[in-house]
GUTIDREN-122135 format. One record per residue (C-alpha): residue in one letter; x, y, z. Coordinates in pm, whole numbers, plus 50000, padded with zeros to 5 digits. Example, Ala and Ser with C-alpha at 12.3 -4.5 7.8 and 13.67 -1.06 7.14 Angstrom:
2
A512304955050780/S513674989450714/
//
This chain:
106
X911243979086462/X910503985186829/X913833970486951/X915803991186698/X913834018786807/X914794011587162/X918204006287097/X918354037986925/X916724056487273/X919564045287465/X922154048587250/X920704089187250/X920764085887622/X924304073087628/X925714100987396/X924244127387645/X925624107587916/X928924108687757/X929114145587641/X928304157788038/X930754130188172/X933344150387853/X932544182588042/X933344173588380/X936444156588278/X937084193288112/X936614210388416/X938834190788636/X941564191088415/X941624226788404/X941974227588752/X944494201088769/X946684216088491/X948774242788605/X948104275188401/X951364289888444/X954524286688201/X956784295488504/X956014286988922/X958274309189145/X958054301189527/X955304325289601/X953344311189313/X953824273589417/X952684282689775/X949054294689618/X948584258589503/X946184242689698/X948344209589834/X951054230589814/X953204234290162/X953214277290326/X955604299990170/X957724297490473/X957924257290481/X959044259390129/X961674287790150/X963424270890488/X963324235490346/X964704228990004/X963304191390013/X959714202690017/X960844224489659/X960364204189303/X963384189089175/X964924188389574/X965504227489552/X967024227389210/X965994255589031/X964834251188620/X965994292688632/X966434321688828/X963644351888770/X965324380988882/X966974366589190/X963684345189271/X964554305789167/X962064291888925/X960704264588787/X958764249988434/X955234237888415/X956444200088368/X958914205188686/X955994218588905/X953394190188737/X955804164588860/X956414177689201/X952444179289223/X951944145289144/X954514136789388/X952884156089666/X950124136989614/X951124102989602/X953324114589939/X951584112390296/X951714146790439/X954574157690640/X956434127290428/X958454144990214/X962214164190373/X961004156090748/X963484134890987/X961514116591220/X962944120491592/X963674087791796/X962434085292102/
//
């Protein structure tokens, strides 16, 4: 009985292990996820790898989907949560400065 008993203790241990592990995962993705249905250019510049304001509304490359708008807002372009998710991911796989930039020749 003493090594069932012991297996028993760390399968506990495990399962506690596993629920806090559960709740950081949680948290993360929350922060990850965009909460928003629909990202217009002043709400895309909030995001924290997300290029200024100005950078995005003077370079149409550094927008998601190249500066295609999903919709217009009033006359502000916008764009769906998948659209903006995408363009996130993008930005991160993307070395900064990367994305819309010509490099000069010396």
């Amino acid at each position: 009985m003493g090594v069932l008993e012991s297996i028993a203790e760390k399968q506990d241990v495990l399962a506690a292990a596993i629920a806090e592990l559960g709740g950081v995962v949680a948290a993360l993705s929350e922060k990850i996820t965009p909460s928003r249905e629909i990202y217009t250019l002043h709400d895309l510049a909030t995001l924290p790898e997300s290029p200024s304001l100005k950078t995005l509304r003077n370079n149409q490359a550094r927008q998601p989907n190249g500066g295609k708008p999903d919709g217009y807002r009033g006359r502000e372009k916008c764009w769906l949560r998948e659209t903006v998710e995408a363009w996130r991911r993008e930005l991160a796989s993307t070395p900064a400065g990367g994305v819309g930039f010509a490099r000069r020749s010396a």
